[in-house]
Rosetta silent file (secondary structure, phi, psi, omega in degrees, C-alpha in Angstrom):
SEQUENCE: XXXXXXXXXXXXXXXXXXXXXXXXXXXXXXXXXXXXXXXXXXXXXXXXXXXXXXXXXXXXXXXXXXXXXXXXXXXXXXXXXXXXXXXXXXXXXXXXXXXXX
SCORE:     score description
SCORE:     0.000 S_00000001
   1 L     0.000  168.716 -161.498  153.207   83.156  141.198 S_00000001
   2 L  -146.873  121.784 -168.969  151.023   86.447  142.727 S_00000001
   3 L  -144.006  127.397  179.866  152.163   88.490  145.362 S_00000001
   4 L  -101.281  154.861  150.541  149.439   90.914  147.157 S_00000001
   5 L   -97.720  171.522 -178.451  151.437   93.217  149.556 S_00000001
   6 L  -121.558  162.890 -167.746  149.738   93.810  152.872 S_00000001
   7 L    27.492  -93.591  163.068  148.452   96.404  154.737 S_00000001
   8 L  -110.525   23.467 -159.917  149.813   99.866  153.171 S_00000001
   9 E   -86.412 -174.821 -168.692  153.011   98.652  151.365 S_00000001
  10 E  -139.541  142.439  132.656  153.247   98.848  146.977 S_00000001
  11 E   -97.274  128.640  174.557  155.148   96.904  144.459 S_00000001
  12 E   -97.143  137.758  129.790  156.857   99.396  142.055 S_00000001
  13 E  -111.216  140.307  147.623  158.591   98.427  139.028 S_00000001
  14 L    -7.382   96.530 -157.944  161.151  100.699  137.694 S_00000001
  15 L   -93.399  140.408  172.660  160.555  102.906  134.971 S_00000001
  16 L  -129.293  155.244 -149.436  164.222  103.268  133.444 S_00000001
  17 L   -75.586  152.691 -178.035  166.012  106.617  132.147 S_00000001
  18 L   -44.026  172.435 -160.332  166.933  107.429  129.364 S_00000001
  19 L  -114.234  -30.256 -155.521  170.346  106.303  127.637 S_00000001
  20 E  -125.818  143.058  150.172  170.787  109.718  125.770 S_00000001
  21 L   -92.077 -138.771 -109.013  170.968  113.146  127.002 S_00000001
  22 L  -157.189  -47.900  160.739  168.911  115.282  125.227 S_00000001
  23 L   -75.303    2.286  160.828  172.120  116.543  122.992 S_00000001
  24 L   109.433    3.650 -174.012  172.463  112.603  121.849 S_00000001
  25 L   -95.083  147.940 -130.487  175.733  111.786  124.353 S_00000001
  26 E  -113.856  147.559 -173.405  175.276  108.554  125.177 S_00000001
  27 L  -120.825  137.394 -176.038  175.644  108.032  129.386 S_00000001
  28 L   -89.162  176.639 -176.034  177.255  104.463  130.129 S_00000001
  29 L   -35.114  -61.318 -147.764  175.870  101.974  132.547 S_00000001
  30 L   -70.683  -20.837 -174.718  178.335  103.080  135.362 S_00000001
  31 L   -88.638  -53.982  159.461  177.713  106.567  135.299 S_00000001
  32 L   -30.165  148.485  167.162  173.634  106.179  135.670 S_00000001
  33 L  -116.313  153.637 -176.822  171.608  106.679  138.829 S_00000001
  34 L   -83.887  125.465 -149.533  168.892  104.331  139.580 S_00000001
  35 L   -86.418  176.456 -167.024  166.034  105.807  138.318 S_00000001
  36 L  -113.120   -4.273 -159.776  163.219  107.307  141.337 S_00000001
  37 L   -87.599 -178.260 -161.335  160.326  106.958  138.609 S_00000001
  38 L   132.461  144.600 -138.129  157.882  103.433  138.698 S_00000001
  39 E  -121.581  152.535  179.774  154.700  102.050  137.917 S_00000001
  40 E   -83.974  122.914  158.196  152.777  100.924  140.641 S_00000001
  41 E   -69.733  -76.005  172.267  152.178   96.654  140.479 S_00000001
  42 E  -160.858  162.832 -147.482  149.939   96.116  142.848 S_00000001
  43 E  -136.622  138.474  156.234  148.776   97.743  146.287 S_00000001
  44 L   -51.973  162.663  177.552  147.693   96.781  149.847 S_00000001
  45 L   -90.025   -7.429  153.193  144.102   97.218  150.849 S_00000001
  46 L   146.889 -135.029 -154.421  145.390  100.237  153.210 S_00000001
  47 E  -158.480  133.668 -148.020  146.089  100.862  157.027 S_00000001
  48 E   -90.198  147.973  170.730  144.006  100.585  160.185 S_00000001
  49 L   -77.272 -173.895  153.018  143.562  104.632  161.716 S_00000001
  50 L   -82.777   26.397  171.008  143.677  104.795  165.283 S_00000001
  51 L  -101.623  -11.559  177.142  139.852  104.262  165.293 S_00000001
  52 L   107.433   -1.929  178.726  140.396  100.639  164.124 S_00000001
  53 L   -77.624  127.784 -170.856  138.960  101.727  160.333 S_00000001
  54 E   -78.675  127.543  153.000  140.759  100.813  157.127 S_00000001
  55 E   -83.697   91.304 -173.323  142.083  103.557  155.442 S_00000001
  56 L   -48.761 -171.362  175.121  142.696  102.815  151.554 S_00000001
  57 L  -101.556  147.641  174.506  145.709  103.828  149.650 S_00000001
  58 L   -73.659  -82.345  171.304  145.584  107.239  147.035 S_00000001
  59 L   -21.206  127.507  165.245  147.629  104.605  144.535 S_00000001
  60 L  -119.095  179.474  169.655  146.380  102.200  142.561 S_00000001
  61 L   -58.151  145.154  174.940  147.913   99.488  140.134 S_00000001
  62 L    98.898  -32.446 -174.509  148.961  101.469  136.903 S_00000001
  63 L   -84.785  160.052 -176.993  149.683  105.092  138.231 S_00000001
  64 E   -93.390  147.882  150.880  153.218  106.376  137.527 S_00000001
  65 L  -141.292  -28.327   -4.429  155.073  107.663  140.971 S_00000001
  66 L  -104.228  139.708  178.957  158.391  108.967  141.954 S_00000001
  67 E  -123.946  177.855 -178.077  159.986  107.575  145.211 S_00000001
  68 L   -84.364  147.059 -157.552  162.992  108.387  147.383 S_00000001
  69 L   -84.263   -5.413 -175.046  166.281  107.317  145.506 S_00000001
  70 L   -86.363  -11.970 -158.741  166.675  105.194  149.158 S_00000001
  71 L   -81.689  141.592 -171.426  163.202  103.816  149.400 S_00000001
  72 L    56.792  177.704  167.075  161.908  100.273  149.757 S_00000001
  73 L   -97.755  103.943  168.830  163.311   97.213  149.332 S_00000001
  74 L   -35.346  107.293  147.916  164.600   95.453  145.825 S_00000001
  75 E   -96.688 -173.919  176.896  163.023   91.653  145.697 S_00000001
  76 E  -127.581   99.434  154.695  163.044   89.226  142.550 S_00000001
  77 E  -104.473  123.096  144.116  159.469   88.127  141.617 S_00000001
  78 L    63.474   63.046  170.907  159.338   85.917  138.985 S_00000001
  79 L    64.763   15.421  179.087  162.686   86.516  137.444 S_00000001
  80 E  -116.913  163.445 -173.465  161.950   90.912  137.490 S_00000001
  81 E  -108.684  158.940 -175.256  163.119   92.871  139.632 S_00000001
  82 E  -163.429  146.925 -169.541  160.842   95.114  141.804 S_00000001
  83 E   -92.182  158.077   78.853  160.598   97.429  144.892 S_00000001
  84 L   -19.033   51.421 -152.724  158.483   97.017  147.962 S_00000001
  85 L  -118.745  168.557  167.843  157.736   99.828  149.459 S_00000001
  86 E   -82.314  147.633 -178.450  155.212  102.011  151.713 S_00000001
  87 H   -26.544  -69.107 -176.927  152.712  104.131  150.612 S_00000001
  88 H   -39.021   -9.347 -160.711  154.481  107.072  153.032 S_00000001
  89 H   -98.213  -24.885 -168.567  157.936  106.078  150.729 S_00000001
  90 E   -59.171  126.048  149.192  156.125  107.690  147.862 S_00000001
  91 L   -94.216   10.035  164.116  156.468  111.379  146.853 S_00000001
  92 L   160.677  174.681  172.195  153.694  111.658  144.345 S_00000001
  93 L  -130.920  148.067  177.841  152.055  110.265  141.369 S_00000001
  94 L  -115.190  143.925 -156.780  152.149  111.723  137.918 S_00000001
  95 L  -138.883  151.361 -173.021  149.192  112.345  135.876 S_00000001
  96 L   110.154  163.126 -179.995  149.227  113.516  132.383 S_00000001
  97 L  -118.364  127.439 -159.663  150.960  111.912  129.300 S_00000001
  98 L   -32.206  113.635  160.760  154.831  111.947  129.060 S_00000001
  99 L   -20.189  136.160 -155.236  156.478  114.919  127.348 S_00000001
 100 L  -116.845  110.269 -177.565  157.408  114.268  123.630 S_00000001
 101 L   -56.918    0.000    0.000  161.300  114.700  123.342 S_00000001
């Protein structure tokens, strides 16, 4: 199955955090926060202005972003789990290649 979002919304998946801190102590399940980090799925074609004009999205499928730990809505596509959310839910995209621990 294929699911487009509409207008300005995103599908995110989850990128998810580390296991370890950084001195090797191990953090269990219960103790994690649900991570804010997430790959873009796929994107809306954008949002009408008030002139009636489509206005694309900055995001595309593929860019890393960080969200609000409150933001969007969890669904189940096709047995993964994934957010839903609006462009406006976003608080940036990260560019660049991950720091090497």
């Amino acid at each position: 199955m294929s699911f487009r979002p509409l207008h300005d919304r995103v599908v995110v998946r989850r990128i998810e955090a580390e296991q370890k801190t950084k001195g090797g102590i191990i953090i269990p399940d219960t103790a994690q926060e649900k991570p804010v980090e997430g790959e873009i799925v796929a994107a809306g074609p954008g949002a009408r202005d008030e002139q009636g004009e489509l206005r694309a999205l900055d995001v595309k499928a593929g860019d890393r972003v960080l969200f609000g730990k409150w933001s969007g809505t969890e669904v189940k596509i096709d047995g993964e789990d994934l957010m839903i959310m609006k462009e406006s839910d976003l608080l940036g995209v990260i560019t660049g290649s991950p720091k090497a621990a």
